[in-house]
KEMILUM-679856 format. One record per residue (C-alpha): residue in one letter; residue number from 1; x, y, z. Coordinates in steps of 0.5 Angstrom, whole numbers, padded with zeros to 4 digits, m for minus. Example, Ala and Ser with C-alpha at 12.3 -4.5 7.8 and 13.67 -1.06 7.14 Angstrom:
<atoms>
(A; 1; (0025; m0009; 0016))
(S; 2; (0027; m0002; 0014))
</atoms>
This chain:
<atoms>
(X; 1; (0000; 0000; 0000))
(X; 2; (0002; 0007; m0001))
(X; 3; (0000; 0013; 0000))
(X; 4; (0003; 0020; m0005))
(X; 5; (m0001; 0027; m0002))
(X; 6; (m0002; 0031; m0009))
(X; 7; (0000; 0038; m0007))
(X; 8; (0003; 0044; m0012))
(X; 9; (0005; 0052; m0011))
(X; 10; (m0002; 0055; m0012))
(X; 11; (m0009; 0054; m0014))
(X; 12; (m0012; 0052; m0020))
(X; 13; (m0006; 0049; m0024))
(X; 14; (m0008; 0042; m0024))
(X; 15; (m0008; 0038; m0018))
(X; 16; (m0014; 0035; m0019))
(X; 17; (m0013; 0032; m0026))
(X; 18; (m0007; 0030; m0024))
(X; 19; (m0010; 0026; m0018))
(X; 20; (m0014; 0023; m0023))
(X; 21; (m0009; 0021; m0028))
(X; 22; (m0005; 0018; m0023))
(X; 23; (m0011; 0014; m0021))
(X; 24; (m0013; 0012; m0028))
(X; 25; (m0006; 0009; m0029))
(X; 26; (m0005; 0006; m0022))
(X; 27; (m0013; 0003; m0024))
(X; 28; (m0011; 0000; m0032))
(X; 29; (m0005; m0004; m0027))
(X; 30; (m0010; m0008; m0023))
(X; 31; (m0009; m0003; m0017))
(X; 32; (m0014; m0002; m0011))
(X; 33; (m0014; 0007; m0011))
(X; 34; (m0018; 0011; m0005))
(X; 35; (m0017; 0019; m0007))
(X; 36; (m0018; 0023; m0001))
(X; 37; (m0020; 0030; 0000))
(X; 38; (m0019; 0034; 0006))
(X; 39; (m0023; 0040; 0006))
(X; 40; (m0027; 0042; m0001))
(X; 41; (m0028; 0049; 0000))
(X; 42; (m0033; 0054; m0006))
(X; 43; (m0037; 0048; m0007))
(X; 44; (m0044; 0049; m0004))
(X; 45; (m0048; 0042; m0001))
(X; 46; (m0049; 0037; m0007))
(X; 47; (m0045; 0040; m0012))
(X; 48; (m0039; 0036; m0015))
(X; 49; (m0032; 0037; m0012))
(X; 50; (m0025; 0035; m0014))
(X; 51; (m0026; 0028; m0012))
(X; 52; (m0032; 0027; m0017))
(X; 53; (m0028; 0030; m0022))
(X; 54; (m0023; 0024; m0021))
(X; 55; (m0027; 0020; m0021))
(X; 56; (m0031; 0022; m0028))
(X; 57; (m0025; 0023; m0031))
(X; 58; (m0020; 0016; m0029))
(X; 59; (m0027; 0011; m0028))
(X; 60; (m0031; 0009; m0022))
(X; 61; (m0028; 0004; m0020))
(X; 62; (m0025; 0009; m0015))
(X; 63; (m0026; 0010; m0008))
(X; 64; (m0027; 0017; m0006))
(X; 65; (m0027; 0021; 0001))
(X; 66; (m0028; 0028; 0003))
(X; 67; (m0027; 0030; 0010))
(X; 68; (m0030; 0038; 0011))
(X; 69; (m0034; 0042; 0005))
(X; 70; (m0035; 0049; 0006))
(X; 71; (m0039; 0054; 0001))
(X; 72; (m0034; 0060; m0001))
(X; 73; (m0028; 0059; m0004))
(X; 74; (m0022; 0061; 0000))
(X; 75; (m0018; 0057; 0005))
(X; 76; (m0020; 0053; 0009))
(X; 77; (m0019; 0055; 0016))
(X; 78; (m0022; 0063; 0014))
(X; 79; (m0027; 0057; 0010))
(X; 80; (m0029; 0054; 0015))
(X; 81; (m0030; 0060; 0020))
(X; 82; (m0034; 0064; 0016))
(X; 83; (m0039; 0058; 0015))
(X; 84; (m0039; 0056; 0022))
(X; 85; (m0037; 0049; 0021))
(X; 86; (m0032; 0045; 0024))
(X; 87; (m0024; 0045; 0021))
(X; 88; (m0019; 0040; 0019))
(X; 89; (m0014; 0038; 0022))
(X; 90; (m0007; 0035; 0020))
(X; 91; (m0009; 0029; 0024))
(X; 92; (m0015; 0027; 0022))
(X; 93; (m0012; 0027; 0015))
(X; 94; (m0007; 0023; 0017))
(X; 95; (m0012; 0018; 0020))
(X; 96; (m0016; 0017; 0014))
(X; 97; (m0011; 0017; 0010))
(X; 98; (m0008; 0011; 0014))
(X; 99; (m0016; 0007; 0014))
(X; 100; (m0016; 0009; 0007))
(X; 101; (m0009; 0005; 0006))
(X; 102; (m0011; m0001; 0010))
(X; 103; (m0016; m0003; 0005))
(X; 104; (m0012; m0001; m0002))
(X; 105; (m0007; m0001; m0006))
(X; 106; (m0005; 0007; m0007))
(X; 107; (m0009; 0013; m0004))
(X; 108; (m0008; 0020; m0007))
(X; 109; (m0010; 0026; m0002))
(X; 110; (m0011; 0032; m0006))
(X; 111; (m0010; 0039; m0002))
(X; 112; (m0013; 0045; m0003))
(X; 113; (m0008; 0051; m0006))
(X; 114; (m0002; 0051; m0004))
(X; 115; (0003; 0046; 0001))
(X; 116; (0003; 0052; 0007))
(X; 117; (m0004; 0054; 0006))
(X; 118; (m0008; 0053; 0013))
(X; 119; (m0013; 0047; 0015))
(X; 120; (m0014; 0050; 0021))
(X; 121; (m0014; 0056; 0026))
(X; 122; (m0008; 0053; 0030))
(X; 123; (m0004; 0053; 0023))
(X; 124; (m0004; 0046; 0020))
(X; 125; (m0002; 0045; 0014))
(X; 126; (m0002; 0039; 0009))
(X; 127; (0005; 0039; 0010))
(X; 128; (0004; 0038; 0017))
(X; 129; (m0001; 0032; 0015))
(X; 130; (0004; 0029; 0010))
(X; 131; (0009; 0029; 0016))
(X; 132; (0004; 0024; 0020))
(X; 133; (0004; 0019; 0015))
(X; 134; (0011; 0020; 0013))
(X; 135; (0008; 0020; 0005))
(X; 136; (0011; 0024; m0001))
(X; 137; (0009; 0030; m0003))
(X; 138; (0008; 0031; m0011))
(X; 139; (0009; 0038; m0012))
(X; 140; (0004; 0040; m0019))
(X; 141; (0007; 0046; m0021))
(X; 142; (0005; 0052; m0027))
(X; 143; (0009; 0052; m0034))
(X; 144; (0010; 0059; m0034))
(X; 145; (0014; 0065; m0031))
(X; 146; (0013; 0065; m0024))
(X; 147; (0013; 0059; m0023))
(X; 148; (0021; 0058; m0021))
(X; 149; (0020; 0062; m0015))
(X; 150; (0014; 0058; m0013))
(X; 151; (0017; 0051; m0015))
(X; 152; (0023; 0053; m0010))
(X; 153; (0020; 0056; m0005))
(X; 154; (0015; 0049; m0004))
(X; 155; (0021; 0045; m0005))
(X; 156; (0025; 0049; 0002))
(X; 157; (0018; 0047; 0006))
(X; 158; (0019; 0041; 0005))
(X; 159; (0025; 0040; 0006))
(X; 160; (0025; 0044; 0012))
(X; 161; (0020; 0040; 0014))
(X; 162; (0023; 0033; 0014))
(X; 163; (0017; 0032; 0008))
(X; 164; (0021; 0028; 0002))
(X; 165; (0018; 0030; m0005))
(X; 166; (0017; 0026; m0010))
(X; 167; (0018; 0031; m0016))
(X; 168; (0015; 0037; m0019))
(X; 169; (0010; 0036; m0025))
(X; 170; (0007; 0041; m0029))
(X; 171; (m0001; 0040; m0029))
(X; 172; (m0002; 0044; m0035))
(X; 173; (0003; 0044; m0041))
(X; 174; (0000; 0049; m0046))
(X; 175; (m0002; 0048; m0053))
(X; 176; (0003; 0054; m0055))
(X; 177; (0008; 0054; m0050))
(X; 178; (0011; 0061; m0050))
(X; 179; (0019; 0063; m0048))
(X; 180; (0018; 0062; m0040))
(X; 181; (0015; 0055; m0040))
(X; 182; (0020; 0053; m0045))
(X; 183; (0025; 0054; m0042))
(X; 184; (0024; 0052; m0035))
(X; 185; (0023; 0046; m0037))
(X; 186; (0030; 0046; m0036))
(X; 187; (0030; 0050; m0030))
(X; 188; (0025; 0046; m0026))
(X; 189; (0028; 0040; m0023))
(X; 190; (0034; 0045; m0022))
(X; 191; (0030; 0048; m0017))
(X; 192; (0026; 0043; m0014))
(X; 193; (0031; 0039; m0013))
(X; 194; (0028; 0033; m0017))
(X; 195; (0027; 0031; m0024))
(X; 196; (0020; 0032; m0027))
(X; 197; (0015; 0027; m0027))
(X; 198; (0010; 0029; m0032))
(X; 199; (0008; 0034; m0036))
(X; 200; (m0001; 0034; m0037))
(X; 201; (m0003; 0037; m0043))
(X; 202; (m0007; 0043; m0043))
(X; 203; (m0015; 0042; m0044))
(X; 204; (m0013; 0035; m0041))
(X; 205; (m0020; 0036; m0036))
(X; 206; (m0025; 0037; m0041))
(X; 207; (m0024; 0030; m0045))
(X; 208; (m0029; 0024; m0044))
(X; 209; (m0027; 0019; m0039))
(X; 210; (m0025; 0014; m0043))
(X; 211; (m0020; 0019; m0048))
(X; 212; (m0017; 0021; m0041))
(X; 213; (m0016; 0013; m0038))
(X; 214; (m0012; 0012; m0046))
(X; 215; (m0009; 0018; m0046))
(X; 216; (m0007; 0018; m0038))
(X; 217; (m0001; 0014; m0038))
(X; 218; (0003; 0019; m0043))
(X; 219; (0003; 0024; m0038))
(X; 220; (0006; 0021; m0032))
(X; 221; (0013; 0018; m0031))
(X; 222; (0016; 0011; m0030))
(X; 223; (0016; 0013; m0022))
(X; 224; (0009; 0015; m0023))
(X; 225; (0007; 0008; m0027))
(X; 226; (0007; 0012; m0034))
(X; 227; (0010; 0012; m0040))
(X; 228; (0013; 0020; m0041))
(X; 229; (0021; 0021; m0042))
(X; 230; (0023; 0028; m0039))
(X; 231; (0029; 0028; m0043))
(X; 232; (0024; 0027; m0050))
(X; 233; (0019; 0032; m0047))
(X; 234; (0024; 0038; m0046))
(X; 235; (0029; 0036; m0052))
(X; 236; (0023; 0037; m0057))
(X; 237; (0020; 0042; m0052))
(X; 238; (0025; 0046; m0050))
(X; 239; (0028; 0053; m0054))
(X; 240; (0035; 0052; m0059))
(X; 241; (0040; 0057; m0057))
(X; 242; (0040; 0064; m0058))
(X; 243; (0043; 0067; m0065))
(X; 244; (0050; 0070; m0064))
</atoms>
């Protein structure tokens, strides 16, 4: 059994179709997948979330959990406040997780924003979570300019933390890339730290569920259960040297 917490450097950049695709590619190799989300926050009562998401998108064979839902889309804690209800904390994560992962063979939890954001008044984060479970993290990164910042700045916290990372992976390759994603390619592992483990192409959220299983496994590295070859990816993807 194994447990991979799925964090990033911000919102909104790909962590639940990363989920997913990790998920489809671990289900197509004959594994048991539980997908946890801690704390879904912008979603109202009996609307979907991140974790129908995945399953719409790798399959129904997967189980899914979701611990706290609040209505407005902000950070948890504020989340939590604002709507009266009670908040996550980095052990109840941590104990689910661990429920979860005595009856499957891979359990993904999926955080809300970034590494550091709050779950709770008391400052746990889902780094904290990932402490208590002694899982890696799976940093999900943007491709474009700014995300060398962000990319270290979470590798640091991890580090600092005593969390080990698995790898940087970008969650949403564009369709056009421009000069600043093309050549972070080459930057990226430098300052995570790690090599890349997977570049998912943008639009990869809106395809069918079964055209996002086929397709899946060409995203993700070897590490992750995929096919996708980091040095092929940059070498065709990366920019040739400036004219002298």
């Amino acid at each position: 059994m194994t447990v991979i917490v799925v964090s990033g450097t911000g919102t909104e950049i790909g962590k639940t179709v990363t989920t997913a695709a990790v998920a489809a590619v671990a289900v197509a190799a004959g594994r048991s997948v539980a997908v946890l989300k801690p704390a879904q926050t912008g979603v109202g009562p009996g609307e979907p979330g991140d974790a129908r998401e995945v399953t719409r998108l790798a399959g129904e064979g997967i189980t899914t959990l979701e611990l706290a839902r609040y209505p407005e889309p902000l950070a948890p804690d504020v989340a939590a406040r604002r709507a009266g209800l009670a908040q996550v904390r980095p052990q109840q994560v941590a104990d689910a997780a661990a429920k979860l992962a005595t009856e499957h063979d891979l359990v993904l939890v999926e955080g809300a924003g970034g590494l550091l954001v709050r779950l709770d008044d008391e400052g746990g984060t889902l780094a904290d979570a990932a402490r208590l479970l002694g899982a890696p993290v799976l940093m999900v990164v943007t491709a474009g300019l700014g995300t060398l910042n962000a990319t270290t700045l979470t590798a640091e916290a991890l580090r600092a933390r005593g969390v080990r990372q698995l790898g940087p992976l970008i969650g949403s390759w564009p369709t056009a890339p421009d000069l600043a994603s093309r050549c972070n390619l080459a930057d990226l592992p430098k300052d995570a730290g790690t090599p890349l483990l997977g570049a998912v192409p943008e639009g990869a959220g809106s395809l069918e569920g079964p055209a996002f299983r086929a397709a899946a496994g060409s995203w993700l590295a070897p590490e992750l259960g995929g096919t996708w070859d980091a040095a092929a990816f940059t070498e065709r993807e990366a920019p040739g040297a400036p004219a002298v």
